[in-house]
N, C-alpha and C positions, 0 to 999 in steps of 0.2 A: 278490175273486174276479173273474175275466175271462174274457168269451165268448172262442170261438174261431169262428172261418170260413175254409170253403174256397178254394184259388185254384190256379191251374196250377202245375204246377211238371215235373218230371222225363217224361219222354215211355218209354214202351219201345221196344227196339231195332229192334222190326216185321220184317219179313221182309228180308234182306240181299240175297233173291236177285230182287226186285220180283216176285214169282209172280202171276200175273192181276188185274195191276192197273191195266195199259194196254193197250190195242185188243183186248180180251175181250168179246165180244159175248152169253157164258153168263150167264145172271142165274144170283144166289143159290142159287134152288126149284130151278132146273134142274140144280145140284152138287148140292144136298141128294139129291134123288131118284136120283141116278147112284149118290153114296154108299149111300143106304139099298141099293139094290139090290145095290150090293156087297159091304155087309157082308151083306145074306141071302147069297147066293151064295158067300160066303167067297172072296173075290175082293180079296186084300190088298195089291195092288199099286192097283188101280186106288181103291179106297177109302180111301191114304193118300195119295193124290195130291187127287183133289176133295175129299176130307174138308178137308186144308189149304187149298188154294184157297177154300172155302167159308168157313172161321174167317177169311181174310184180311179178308172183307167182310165177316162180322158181328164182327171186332173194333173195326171203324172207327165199329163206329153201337152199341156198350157192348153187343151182344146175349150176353153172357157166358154166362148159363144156356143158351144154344143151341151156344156154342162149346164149355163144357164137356160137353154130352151128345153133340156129335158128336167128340168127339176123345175119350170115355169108348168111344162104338160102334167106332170104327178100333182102340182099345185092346183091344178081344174077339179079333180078329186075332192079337195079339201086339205084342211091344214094339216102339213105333215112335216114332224121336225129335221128328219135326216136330207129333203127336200128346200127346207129353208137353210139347210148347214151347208149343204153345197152351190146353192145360189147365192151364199154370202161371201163364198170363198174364191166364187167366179167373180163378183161385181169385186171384190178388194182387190182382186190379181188383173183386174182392168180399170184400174183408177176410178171405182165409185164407191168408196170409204162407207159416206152418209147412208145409201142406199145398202151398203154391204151389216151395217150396224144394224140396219131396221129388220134384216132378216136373223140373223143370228139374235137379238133377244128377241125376235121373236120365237125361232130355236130353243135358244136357252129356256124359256117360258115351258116349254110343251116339256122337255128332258126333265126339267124339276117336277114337273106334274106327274110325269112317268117315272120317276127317281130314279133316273140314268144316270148316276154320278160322273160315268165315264165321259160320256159327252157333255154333262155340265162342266167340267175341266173341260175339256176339248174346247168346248166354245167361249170360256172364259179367257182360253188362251191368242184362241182367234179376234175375240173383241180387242184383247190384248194389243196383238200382229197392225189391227188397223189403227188402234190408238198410234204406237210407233211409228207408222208411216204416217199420221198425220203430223207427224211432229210432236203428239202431246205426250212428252216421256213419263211424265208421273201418271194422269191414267193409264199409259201402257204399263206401267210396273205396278200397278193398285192390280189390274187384272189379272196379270201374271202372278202374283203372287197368290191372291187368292186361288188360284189352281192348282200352286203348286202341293198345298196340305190335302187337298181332298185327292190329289194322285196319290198321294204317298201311303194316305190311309187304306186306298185299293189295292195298294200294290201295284201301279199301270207303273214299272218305273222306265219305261220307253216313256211314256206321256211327260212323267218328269223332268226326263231329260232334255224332251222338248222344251220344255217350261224353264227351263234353268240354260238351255243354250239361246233361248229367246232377250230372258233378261239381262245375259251376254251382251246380248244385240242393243240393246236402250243403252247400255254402260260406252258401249261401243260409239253407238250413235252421236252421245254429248260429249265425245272425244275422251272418256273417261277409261284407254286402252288397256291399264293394270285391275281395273275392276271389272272390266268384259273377258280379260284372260282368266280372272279368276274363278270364273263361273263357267266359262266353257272347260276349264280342269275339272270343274267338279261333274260338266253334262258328258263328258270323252270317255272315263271310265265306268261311265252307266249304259252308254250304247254298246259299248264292246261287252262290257256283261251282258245282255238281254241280245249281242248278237244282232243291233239294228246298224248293218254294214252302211246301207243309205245315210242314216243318220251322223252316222261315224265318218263320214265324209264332211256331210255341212257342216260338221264342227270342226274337224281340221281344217276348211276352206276359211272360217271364218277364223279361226287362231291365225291364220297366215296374211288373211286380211288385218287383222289387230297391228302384226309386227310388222305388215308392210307400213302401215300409218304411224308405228315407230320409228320407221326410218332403218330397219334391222331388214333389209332385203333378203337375205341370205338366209336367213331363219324363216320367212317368210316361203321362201322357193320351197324348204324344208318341209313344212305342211303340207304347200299344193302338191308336192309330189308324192305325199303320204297319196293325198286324199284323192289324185288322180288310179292311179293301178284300182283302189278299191270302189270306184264308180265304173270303168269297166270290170270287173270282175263281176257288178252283182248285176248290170245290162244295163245301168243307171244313164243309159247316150246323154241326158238334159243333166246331171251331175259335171258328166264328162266334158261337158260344153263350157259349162262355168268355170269349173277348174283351167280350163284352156283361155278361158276369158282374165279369169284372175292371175295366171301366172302371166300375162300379155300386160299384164296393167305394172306387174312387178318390172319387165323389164321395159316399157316406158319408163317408169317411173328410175329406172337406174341410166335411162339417157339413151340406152341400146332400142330406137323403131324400129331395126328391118325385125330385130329377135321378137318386137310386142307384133308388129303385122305378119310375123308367122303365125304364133299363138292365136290370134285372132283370126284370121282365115280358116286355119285347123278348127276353130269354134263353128263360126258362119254355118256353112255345109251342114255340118250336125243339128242345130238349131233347126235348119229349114227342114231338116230330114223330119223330124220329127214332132213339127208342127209349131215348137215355140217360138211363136213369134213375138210373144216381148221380149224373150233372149237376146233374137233373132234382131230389134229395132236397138238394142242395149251395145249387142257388141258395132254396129256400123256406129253407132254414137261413141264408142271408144275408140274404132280403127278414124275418124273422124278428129277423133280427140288428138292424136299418135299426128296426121296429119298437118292440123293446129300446130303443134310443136314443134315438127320440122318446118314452119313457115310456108307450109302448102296451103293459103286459106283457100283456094277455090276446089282442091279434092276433099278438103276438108267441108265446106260448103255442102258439097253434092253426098257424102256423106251424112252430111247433120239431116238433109231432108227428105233422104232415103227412111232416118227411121223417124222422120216427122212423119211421115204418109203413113208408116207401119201403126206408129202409135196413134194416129188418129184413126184407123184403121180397126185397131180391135178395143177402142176407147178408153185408153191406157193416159187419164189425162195428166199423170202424174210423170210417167216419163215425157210425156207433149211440153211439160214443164219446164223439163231438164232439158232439152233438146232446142225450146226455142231458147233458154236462157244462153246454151251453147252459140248458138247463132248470133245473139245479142254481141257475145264477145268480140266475136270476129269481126262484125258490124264497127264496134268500137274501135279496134286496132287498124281499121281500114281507113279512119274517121269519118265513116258515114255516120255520126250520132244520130242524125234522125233516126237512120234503119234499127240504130240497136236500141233508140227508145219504142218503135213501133214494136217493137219483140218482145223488150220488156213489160210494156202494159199487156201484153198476152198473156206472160207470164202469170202477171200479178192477177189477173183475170181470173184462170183458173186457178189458181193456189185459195186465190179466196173463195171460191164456189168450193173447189175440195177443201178448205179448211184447215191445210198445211201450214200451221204457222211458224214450226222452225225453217222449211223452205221459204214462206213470205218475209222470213224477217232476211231473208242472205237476199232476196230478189229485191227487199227495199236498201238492202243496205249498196246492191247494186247500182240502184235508181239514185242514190244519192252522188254516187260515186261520178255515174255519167251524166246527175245536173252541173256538178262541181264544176267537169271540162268544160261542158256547155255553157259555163259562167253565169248559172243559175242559185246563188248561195243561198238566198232565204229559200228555195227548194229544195235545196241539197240537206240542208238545217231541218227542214220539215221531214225529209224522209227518212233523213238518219236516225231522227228522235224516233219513228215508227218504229224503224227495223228495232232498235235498243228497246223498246217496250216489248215488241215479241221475242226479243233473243233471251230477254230477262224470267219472260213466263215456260219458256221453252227450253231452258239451261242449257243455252247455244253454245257450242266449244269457241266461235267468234265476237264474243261479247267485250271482252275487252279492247278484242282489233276495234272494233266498234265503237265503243267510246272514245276510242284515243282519236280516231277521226273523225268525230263531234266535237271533239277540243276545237282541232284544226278548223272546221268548218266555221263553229263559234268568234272565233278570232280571226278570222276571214270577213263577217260580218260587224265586225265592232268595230269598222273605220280603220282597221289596217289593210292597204293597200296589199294585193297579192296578185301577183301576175304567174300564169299558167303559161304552161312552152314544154316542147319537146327536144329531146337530144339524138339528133340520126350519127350513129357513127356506120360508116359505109366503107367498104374496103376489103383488104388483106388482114384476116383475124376480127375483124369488126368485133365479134360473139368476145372475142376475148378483153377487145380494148375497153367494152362495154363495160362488162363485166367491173375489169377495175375503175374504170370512169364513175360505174355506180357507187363505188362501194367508197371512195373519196368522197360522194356528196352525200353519201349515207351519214358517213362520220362526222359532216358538217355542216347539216343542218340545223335548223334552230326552231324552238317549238313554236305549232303552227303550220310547218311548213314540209311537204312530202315528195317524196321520193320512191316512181313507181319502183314495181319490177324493173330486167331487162324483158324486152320482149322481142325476139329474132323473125323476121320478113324477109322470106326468100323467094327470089322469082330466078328465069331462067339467065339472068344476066347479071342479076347484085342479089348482095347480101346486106341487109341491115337491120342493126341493131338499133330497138331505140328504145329510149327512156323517159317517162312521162316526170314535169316537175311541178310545184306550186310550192312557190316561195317569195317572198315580202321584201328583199333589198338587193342590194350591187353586190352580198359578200357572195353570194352562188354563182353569179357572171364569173366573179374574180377565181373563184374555185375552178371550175373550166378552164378558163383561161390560163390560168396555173398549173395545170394538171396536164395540159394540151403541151406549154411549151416547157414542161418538166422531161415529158415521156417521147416527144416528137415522135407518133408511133408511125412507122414507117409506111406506109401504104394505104393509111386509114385514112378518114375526112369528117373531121366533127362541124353538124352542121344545129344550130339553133333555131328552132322555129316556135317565133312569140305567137301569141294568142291575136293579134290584130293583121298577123301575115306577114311580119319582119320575117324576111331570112338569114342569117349568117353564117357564113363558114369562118370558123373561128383562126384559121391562120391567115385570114386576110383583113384581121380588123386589130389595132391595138389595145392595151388593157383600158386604157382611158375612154375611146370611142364606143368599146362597149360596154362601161359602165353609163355612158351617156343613154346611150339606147337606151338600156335597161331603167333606166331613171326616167327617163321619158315615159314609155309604155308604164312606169309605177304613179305616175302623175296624171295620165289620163284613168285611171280607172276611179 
């Protein structure tokens, strides 16, 4: 099972027509109040002009629940499209997709009646935005692309470049990294021409995201650091926060936490300063994540459900998603299975109310993964086949991992005995003995038969490594056992723990006695 964490990606189309966003000297409260007044007065011209104007700045600093109450009051008026475009763009940016859809065509609707091209792109693109967070990458790129010809006809080529860094983003998304680079090269040198410095940012964040998912870290730092100086320089604090977030995730991901819990701290503060609180619930689900990794699961814990309360909080159910599936993990590796299946059908919960099926199919391929331990096969069978039907409609980057552990499953169920067990190595170097412990039963396996991750548990008196297995005969004992008294590692303790509660420490049993064992527990299953 595998955490998940947040990072930039896809931007919304924002206003086409730049409405009080340069040499406006009206604060915020000052629209707010013109609006109230207008809607008492019933006064519906002027109330869908500052009503909009108003959503423009609190979209930029995540105040959603304020954008959707004043674009619900310009709604009392009557139907009005720039009022259902910012109510759709608050319910998407709080995990309500369905509800976010219903108002954008209905948006879209009124724009073509009014032959606003401009916003009929704009919101094509934003239908777009929600298709992709639902998982559905071919409608997101059916709308995307239809937007992108009627920008280009107006000349909006900001809007463009929106539209062409978006379908970046779907390329990205199906792990399809060289086809998402190619298109943010082509959205990079359209920002900088038309001079949209903000923009010019999410697209360096998001090149850096690409090559971080290459595995090229260094190249990666390269962009956030582009794109950091130019999110302070144009006041962009919620730019600057992400970029601090992203380049925190780069250096977890190069092994360095205290470098990713700087990064992420520096993010935090800014976040709360200015209001983003899904930022704000993204990055403790990262510094959570950082955690996890160093084998801290109980700060990690208090993390993951610091941004469960945030995202239940502003009804963000799609990160709710990510966060319990996060906690599932830890659940798992603790082997409380009940706890991480109670998590998991949360998950599964809302993925299917919000209609995410590229994340339902990694949440069932989860569920399969933790019937498997739980020596539940014809379920593990039943759920993998799920995930593999939606990874297939949703051209999951894990589709193959996914089949190949429907084989194993398969062949677990057809009357080959398979016995489940874990490998604690504990000690001096544990992380490293592991390591190569794994990578010997890596190599000698037999199909059918797997071999977790390592996954490192540290508490304030040990360190250990351990390694989840499912495997069908004596030749795996014998691999261990041969590997233990090849390498005699000096300080370490290899201990086996079978699925019925056998324990052994593997220098206190001979090669015979423990194939015995093991022949045993292959016999009763």
């Amino acid at each position: 099972m595998d955490a998940s964490r947040s990072a930039a990606g896809s931007d919304p189309a924002g206003d086409p027509e730049h409405q009080a966003r340069d040499g406006s000297t009206t604060t915020a409260a000052q629209l707010v109040e013109v609006h109230r007044l207008a809607v008492a007065g019933r006064e519906p011209e002027i109330a869908r002009d500052v009503g909009h104007r108003a959503a423009r700045v609190w979209l930029r600093t995540s105040r959603f629940a304020d954008v959707a109450a004043l674009a619900r009051a310009t709604l009392t008026l009557g139907p009005d499209a720039a009022a259902l475009y910012d109510l759709g763009w608050a319910q998407s940016s709080t995990g309500r997709p369905w509800d976010a859809l219903a108002c954008y065509r209905q948006a879209l609707d009124l724009y073509r009646e009014a032959c606003d091209r401009l916003y009929v792109a704009a919101t094509l693109s934003n239908i777009g935005l929600v298709y992709d967070n639902l998982g559905d990458r071919q409608q997101a790129l059916s709308y995307y692309q239809r937007a992108v010809p009627i920008l280009r006809e107006a000349g909006n080529r900001a809007g463009e470049a929106t539209a062409l860094n978006n379908i970046g983003a779907v390329y990205d998304h199906v792990g399809d990294r060289r086809q998402a680079l190619t298109y943010y090269q082509q959205a990079l040198p359209i920002r900088r021409e038309v001079g949209d410095r903000p923009g010019e940012a999410v697209t360096l964040n998001n090149m850096g995201s690409a090559y971080d998912k290459l595995g090229d870290r260094q190249q990666a730092l390269t962009y956030y650091q582009q794109a950091l100086p130019i999110a302070c320089e144009v006041g962009d604090r919620g730019g600057e926060a992400i970029t601090l977030n992203n380049i925190g995730m780069v250096y977890d991901n190069l092994g360095d936490r205290q470098q990713a819990l700087t990064y992420y701290h520096q993010a935090l503060p800014t976040m709360r300063e200015i209001g983003n609180r899904a930022g704000e619930a993204a990055t403790l689900g990262n510094i959570g994540m950082v955690y996890n990794n160093l084998g801290d699961h109980q700060q990690a814990l208090t993390h993951y459900h610091r941004a469960l309360t945030t995202m239940r909080e502003i009804g963000n159910r799609a990160g709710e998603a990510t966060t319990l599936n996060n906690i599932s993990v830890i659940r798992f590796r603790q082997g409380d299975l009940a706890g991480a299946k109670d998590a998991l059908d949360e998950v599964l919960e809302i993925l299917r109310a919000t209609g995410d099926r590229g994340s339902e199919a990694t949440a069932r391929f989860n569920m399969a993964l933790l019937s498997s331990r739980m020596a539940r096969a014809d379920e593990a069978v039943a759920f993998q086949r799920q995930a593999i039907a939606l990874a297939e409609r949703t051209r999951h980057p894990e589709l193959d991992q996914m089949r190949a552990f429907l084989l194993q499953l398969e062949q677990m169920t057809k009357g080959q005995a398979m016995v489940t067990a874990t490998v604690e190595v504990s000690g001096a170097s544990s992380a490293h003995w592991a390591a190569e412990l794994h990578a010997t039963l890596a190599a000698n396996i037999r199909p059918g038969e797997n071999v977790s991750p390592v996954e490192v548990q540290r508490s304030a008196e040990l360190v250990i490594a351990v390694i989840g297995l499912v495997f069908a005969g004596v030749d795996t004992a014998k691999t261990i056992w041969d590997w233990w008294h090849s390498r005699r590692p000096d300080g370490a303790t290899v201990t086996i723990l079978l699925s019925d509660g056998t324990r052994l420490d593997v220098a206190d049993v001979s090669h015979a006695e423990l194939e015995i064992i093991i022949q045993r527990a292959l016999s009763q299953r």
